[in-house]
C-alpha positions as CSV (number, residue, x, y, z in Angstrom):
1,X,231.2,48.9,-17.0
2,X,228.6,50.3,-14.7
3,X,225.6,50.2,-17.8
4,X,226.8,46.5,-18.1
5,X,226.5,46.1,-14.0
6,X,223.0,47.6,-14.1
7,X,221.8,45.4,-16.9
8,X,222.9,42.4,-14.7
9,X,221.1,43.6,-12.1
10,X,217.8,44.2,-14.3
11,X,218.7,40.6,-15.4
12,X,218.6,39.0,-11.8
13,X,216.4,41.5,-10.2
14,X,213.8,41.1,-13.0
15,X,213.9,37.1,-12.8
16,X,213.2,37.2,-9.2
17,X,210.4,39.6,-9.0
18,X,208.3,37.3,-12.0
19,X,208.9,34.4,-10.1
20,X,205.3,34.4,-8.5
21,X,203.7,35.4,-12.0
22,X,202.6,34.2,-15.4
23,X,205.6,35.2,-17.4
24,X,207.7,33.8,-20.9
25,X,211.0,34.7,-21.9
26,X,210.3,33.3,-25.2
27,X,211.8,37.1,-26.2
28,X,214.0,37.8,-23.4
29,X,213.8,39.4,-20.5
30,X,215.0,43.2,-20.9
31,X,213.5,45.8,-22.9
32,X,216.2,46.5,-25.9
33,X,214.4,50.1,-25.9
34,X,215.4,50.5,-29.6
35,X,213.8,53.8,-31.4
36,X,212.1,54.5,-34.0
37,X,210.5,51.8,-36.2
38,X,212.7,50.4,-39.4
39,X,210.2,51.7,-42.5
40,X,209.6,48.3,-43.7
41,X,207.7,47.5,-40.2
42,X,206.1,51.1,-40.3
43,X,204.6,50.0,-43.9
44,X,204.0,46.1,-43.0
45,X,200.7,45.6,-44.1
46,X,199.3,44.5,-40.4
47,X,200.4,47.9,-38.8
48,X,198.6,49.7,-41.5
49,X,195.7,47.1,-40.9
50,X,195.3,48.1,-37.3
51,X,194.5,52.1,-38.7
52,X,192.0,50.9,-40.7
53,X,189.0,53.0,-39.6
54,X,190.6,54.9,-36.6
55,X,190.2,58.4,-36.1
56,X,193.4,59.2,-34.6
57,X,192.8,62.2,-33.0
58,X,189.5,60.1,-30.8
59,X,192.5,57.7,-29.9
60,X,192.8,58.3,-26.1
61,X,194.6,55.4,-24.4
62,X,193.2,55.6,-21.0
63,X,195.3,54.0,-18.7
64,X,198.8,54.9,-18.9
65,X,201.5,55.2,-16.1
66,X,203.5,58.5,-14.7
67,X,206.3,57.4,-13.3
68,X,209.8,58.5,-12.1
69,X,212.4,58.8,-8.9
70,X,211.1,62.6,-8.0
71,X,214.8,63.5,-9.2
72,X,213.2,66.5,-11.3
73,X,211.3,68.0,-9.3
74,X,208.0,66.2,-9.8
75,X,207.0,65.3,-6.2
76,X,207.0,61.6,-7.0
77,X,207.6,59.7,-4.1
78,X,209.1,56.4,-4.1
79,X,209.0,53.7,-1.0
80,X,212.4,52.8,0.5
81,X,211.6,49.2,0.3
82,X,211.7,49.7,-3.7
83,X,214.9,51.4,-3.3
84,X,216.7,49.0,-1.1
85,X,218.4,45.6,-2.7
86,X,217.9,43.5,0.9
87,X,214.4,43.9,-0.7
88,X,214.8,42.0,-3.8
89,X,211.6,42.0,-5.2
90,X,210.5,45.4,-4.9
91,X,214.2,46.8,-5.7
92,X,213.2,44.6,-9.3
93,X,210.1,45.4,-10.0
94,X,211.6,49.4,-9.5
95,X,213.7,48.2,-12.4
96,X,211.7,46.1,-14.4
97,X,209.6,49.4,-15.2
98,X,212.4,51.5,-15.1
99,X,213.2,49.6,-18.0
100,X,210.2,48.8,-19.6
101,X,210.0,52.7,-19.7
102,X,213.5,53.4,-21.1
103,X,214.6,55.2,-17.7
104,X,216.5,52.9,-16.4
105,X,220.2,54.0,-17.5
106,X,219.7,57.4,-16.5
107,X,220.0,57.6,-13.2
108,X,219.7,61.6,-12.4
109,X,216.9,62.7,-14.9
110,X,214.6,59.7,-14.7
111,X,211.6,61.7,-14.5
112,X,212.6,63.3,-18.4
113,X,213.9,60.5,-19.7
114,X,210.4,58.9,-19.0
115,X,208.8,61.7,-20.1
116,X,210.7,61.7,-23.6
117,X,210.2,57.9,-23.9
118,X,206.9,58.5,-24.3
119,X,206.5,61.2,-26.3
120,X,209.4,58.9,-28.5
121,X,206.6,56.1,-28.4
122,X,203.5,58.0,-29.7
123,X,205.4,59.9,-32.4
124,X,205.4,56.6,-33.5
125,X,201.8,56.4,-33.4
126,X,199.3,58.7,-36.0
127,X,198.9,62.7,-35.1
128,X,196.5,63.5,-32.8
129,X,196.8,59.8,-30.7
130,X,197.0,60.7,-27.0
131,X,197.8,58.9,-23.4
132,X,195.7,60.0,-19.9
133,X,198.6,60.0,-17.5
134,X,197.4,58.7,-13.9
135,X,198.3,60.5,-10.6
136,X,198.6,57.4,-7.9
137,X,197.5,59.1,-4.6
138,X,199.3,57.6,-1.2
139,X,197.5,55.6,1.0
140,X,195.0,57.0,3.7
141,X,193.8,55.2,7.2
142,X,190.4,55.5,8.0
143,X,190.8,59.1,8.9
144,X,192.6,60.5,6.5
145,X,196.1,60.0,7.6
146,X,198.9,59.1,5.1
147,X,200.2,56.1,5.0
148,X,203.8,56.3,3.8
149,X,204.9,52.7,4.9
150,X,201.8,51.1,3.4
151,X,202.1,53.2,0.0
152,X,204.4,51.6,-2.8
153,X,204.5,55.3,-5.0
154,X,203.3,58.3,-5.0
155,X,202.7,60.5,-8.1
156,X,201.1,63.4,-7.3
157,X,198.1,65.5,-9.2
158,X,200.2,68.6,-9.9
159,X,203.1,66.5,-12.0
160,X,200.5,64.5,-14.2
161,X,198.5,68.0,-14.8
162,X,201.8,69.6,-15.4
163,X,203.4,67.0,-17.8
164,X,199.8,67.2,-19.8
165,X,199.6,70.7,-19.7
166,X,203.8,70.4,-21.6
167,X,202.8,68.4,-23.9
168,X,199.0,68.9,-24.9
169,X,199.0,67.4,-28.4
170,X,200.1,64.4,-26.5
171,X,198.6,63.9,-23.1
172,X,195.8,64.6,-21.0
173,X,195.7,63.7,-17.3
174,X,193.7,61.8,-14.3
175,X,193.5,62.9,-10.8
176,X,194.3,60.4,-8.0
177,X,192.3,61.6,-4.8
178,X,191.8,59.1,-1.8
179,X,188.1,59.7,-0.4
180,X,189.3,59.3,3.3
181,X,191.2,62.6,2.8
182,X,189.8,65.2,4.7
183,X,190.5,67.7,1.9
184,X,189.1,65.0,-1.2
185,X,185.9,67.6,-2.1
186,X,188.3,70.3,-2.8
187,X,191.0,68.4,-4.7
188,X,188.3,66.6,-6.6
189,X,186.6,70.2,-7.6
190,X,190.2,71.7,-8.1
191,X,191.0,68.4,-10.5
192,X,188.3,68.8,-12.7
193,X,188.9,73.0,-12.7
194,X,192.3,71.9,-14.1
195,X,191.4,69.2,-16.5
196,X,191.0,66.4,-15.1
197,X,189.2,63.6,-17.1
198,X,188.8,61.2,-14.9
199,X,189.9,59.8,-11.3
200,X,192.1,56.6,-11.0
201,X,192.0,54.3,-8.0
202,X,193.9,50.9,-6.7
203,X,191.7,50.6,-3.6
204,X,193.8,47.3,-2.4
205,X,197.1,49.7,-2.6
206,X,195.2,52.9,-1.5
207,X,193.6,51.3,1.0
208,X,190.1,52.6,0.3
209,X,186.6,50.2,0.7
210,X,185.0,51.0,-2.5
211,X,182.0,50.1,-0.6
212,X,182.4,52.2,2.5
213,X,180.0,54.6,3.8
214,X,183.0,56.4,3.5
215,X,182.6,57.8,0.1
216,X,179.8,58.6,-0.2
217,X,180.5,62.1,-0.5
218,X,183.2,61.6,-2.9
219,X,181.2,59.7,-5.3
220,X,178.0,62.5,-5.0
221,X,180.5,65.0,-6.4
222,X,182.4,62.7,-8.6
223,X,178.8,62.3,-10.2
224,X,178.0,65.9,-10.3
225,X,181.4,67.2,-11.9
226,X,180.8,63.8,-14.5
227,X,184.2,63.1,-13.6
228,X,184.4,59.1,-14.5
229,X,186.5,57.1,-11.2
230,X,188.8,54.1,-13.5
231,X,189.3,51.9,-10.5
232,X,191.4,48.4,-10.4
233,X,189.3,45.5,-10.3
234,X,190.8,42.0,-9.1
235,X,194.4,40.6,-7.7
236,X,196.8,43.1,-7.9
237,X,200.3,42.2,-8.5
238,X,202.3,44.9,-10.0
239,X,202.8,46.8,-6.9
240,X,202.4,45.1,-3.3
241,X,199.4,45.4,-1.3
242,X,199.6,42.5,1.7
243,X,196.9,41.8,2.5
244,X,194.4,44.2,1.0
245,X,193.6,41.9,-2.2
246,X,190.0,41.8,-1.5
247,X,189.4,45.7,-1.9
248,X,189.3,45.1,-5.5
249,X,186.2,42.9,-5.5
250,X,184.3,44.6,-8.3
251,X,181.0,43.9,-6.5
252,X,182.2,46.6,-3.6
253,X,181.8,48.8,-6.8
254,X,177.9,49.0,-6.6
255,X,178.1,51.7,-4.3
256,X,179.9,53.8,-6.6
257,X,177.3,53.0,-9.2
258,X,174.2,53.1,-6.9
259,X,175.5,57.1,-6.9
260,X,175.3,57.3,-10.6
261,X,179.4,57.5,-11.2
262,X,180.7,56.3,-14.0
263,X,182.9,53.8,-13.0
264,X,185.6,52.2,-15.6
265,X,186.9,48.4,-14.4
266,X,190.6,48.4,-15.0
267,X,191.7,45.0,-17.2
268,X,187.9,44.3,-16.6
269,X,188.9,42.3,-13.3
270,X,190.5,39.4,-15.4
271,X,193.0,38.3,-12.8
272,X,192.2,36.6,-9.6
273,X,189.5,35.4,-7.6
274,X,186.9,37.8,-5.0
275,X,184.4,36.7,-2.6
276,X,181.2,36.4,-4.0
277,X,179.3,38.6,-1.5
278,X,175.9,38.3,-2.8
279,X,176.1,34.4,-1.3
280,X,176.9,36.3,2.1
281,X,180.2,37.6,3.6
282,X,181.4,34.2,3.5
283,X,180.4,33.2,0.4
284,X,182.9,31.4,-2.0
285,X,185.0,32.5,-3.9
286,X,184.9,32.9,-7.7
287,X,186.8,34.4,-10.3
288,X,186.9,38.4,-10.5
289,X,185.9,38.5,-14.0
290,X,182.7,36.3,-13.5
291,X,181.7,39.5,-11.0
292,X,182.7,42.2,-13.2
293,X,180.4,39.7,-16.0
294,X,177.5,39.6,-13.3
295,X,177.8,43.6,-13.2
296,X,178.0,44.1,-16.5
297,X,175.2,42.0,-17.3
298,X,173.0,44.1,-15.0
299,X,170.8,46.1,-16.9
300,X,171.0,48.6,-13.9
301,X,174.0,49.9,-14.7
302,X,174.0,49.7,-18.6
303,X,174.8,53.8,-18.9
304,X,177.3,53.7,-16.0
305,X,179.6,50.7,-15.8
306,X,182.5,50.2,-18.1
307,X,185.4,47.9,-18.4
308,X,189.0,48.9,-20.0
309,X,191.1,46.4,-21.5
310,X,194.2,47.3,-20.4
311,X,196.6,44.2,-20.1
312,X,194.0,41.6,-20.8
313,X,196.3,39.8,-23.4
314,X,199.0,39.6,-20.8
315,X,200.2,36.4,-20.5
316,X,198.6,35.6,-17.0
317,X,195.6,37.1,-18.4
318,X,195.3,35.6,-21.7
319,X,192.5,33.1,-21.7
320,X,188.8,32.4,-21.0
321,X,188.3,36.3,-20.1
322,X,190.2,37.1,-23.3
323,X,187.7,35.4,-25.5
324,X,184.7,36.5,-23.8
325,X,185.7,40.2,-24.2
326,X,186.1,39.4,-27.6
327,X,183.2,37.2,-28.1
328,X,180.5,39.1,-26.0
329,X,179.7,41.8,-29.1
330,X,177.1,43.6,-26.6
331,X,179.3,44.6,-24.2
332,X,182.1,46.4,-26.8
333,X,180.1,49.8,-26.8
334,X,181.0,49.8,-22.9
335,X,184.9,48.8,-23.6
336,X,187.4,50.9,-23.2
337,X,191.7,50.7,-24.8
338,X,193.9,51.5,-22.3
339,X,197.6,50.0,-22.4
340,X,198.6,50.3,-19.4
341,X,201.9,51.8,-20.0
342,X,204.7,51.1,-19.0
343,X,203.5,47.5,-18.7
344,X,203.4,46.5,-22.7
345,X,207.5,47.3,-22.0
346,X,208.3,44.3,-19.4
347,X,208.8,41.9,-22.3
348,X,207.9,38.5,-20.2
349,X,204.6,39.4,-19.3
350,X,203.4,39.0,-23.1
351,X,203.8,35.9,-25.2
352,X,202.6,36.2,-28.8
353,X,203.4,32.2,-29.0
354,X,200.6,31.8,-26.4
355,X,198.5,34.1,-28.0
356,X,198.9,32.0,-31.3
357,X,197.6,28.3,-29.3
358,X,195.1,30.5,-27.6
359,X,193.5,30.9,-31.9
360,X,193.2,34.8,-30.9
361,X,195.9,36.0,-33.1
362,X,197.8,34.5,-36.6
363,X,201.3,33.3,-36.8
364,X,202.2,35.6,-39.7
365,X,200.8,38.4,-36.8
366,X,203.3,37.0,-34.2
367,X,206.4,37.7,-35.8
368,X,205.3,41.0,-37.1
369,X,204.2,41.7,-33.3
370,X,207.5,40.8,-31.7
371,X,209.3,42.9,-34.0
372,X,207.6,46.4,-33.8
373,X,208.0,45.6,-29.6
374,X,211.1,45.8,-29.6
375,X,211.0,49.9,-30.8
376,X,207.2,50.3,-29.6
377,X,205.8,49.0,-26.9
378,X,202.8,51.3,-27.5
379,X,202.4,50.2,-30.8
380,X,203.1,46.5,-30.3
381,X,199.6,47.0,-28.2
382,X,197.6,48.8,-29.9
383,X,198.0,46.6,-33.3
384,X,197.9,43.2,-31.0
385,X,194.4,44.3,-30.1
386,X,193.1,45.5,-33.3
387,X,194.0,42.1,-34.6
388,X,192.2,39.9,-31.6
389,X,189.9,37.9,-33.0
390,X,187.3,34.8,-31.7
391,X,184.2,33.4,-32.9
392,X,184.2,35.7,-35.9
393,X,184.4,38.5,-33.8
394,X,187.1,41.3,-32.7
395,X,186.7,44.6,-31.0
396,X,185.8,47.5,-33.0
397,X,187.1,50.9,-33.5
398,X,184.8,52.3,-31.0
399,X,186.7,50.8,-27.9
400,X,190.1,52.4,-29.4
401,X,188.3,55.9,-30.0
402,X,187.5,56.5,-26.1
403,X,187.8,60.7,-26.4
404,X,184.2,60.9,-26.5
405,X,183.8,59.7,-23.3
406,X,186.1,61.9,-21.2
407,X,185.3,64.6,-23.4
408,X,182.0,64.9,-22.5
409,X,180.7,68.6,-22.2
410,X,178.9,69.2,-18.3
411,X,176.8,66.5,-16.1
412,X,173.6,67.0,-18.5
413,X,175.5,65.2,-21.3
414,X,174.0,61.7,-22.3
415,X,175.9,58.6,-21.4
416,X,178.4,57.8,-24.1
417,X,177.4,55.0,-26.0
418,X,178.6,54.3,-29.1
């Protein structure tokens, strides 16, 4: 009774917080979090397809998700708006990943059964294929206070180091460290003394002006330690943010750059629409990813600027950004595969039927695709985007083989390119 009243409230919650997105239901709405994969799938000739040339063990997925309740112990912290039904669309997108990550019938341990969900998931996957679990730091006013009303979660640095440091042969970890905080050069020294591979950012939920004077000192010793800052770039709209859209302009990123950081573009800015500041601060606006193209383009920043591809075949992504990535063959050396777990598990955000029209993938593809999604999301990504094709072209195995470029040995080390 009470696994069929949460699953009605997934149901209705779920529905509600889509309604202002992109979404199908052309496979449901819920997450049948099924295990491991039936053999005949395992041995279908598209998932052996997508291994073709992949050094598994140089298969770091870059942009994956920690997230819990805090019920273990962790330290994750969880706004009360997100806990609270008179809330309805936080409350649902709580459960929407809750379920897209398998945690949401275990009420008391959902920070294991997350935990073991994904370990599930990438046992699925060939030995040696990791994820880089992201702390999410709180957000910070201009002086370094917290911001607990203004911050949707909180995961901290210690639980994403911890969880990596369980489970080496499966995960590997990124810091989260506001640059207001008064104490951001020590944690962002202590991060990389612990592991760290890189530093992950949402400056419109954070609350932090890439282009501030601000940082400055953050990004001098984020390029000495040759720690690499993955940063969101355009509309956010899995977490809320009022009215702090613009911070994830990816021109307010030349800064960072100007510094010499490596800076990673999280889904490559493919959602939205930012200011275009070099027409003045009231210049029009334009779509994110023809800024993130205009950076990318620069030769400026050919050894520093990156883009991952994390969620870019999402339904409300899916499109003219798609098939530029795809098409633009000189910028795949500077592309990065993330998934951006848990999100590949929040079955309406994907439509392999839209993917289909769109010419990027084959109907014999789609049906394989919505079958292995249903035991692994992880997989279900990974083999959708070694199959994208356009104009004759598709991305190669060097944007799936990323541990080369957070593996790199000291500040002195050339800029990765493949």
């Amino acid at each position: 009774m009470m696994r069929n009243r949460r699953r009605l409230l997934l149901a209705a919650g779920g529905t509600t917080a889509l309604g202002a997105c992109s979404f199908s239901l052309e496979h449901g709405l819920l997450n049948p979090c099924r295990a491991r994969l039936p053999r005949e799938l395992a041995s279908d000739e598209l998932v052996l397809a997508a291994w073709d040339g992949i050094d598994a063990a140089r298969l770091w997925d870059c942009h994956a998700h920690l997230i819990g309740s805090g019920d273990a112990g962790s330290g994750i912290w969880l706004n009360p708006d997100m806990l609270n039904i008179a809330n309805p669309v936080q409350y649902a997108r709580r459960l929407l990943f809750l379920n897209a990550g398998c945690a949401h019938d275990a009420p008391d341990s959902v920070d294991q059964r997350y935990v073991e969900r994904m370990l599930n998931l990438l046992e699925g996957l060939r030995p040696g294929a990791k994820l880089i679990l992201l702390a999410f730091d709180r957000n910070h006013a201009v002086d370094g206070t917290p911001l607990l009303a203004a911050t949707p979660f909180h995961v901290p640095d210690a639980y994403a180091m911890a969880t990596a440091r369980r489970y080496p042969q499966y995960f590997e970890w990124a810091a989260s460290i506001h640059p207001y905080r008064r104490d951001c050069l020590d944690a962002l020294r202590e991060a990389k003394a612990n592991g760290a591979r890189a530093v992950k950012w949402l400056p419109a939920a954070m609350g932090m002006d890439p282009a501030s004077p601000r940082c400055d000192p953050f990004y001098t010793e984020l390029a000495k330690l040759d720690l690499p800052l993955i940063t969101h770039g355009g509309m956010e709209r899995a977490v809320r943010v009022g009215e702090r859209q613009h911070l994830g302009n990816p021109l307010l990123l030349r800064r960072a750059l100007e510094h010499g950081v490596r800076v990673v573009v999280a889904h490559c800015a493919t959602l939205g629409e930012d200011r275009d500041l070099d027409r003045g601060e009231h210049g029009p606006f334009v779509s994110s990813f023809t800024l993130f193209a205009r950076l990318m383009d620069d030769p400026r920043y050919r050894a520093t600027l990156y883009g991952d591809i994390s969620s870019v075949a999402q339904t409300n992504r899916a499109g003219p950004a798609l098939i530029a990535l795809l098409e633009r063959d000189d910028w795949h050396p500077r592309l990065l595969n993330g998934s951006d777990y848990p999100l590949p598990g929040i079955v309406p955000l994907y439509s392999v039927s839209r993917l289909t029209e769109l010419g990027v993938i084959e109907h014999r593809l789609a049906q394989v695709l919505a079958a292995v999604r249903e035991h692994n999301p992880l997989l279900f990504d990974f083999v959708l985007k070694r199959h994208l094709r356009s104009g004759g072209k598709r991305f190669p195995k060097s944007v799936f083989e990323t541990r080369q470029f957070f593996d790199r040995q000291g500040p002195t080390a050339r800029a990765w390119l493949p």
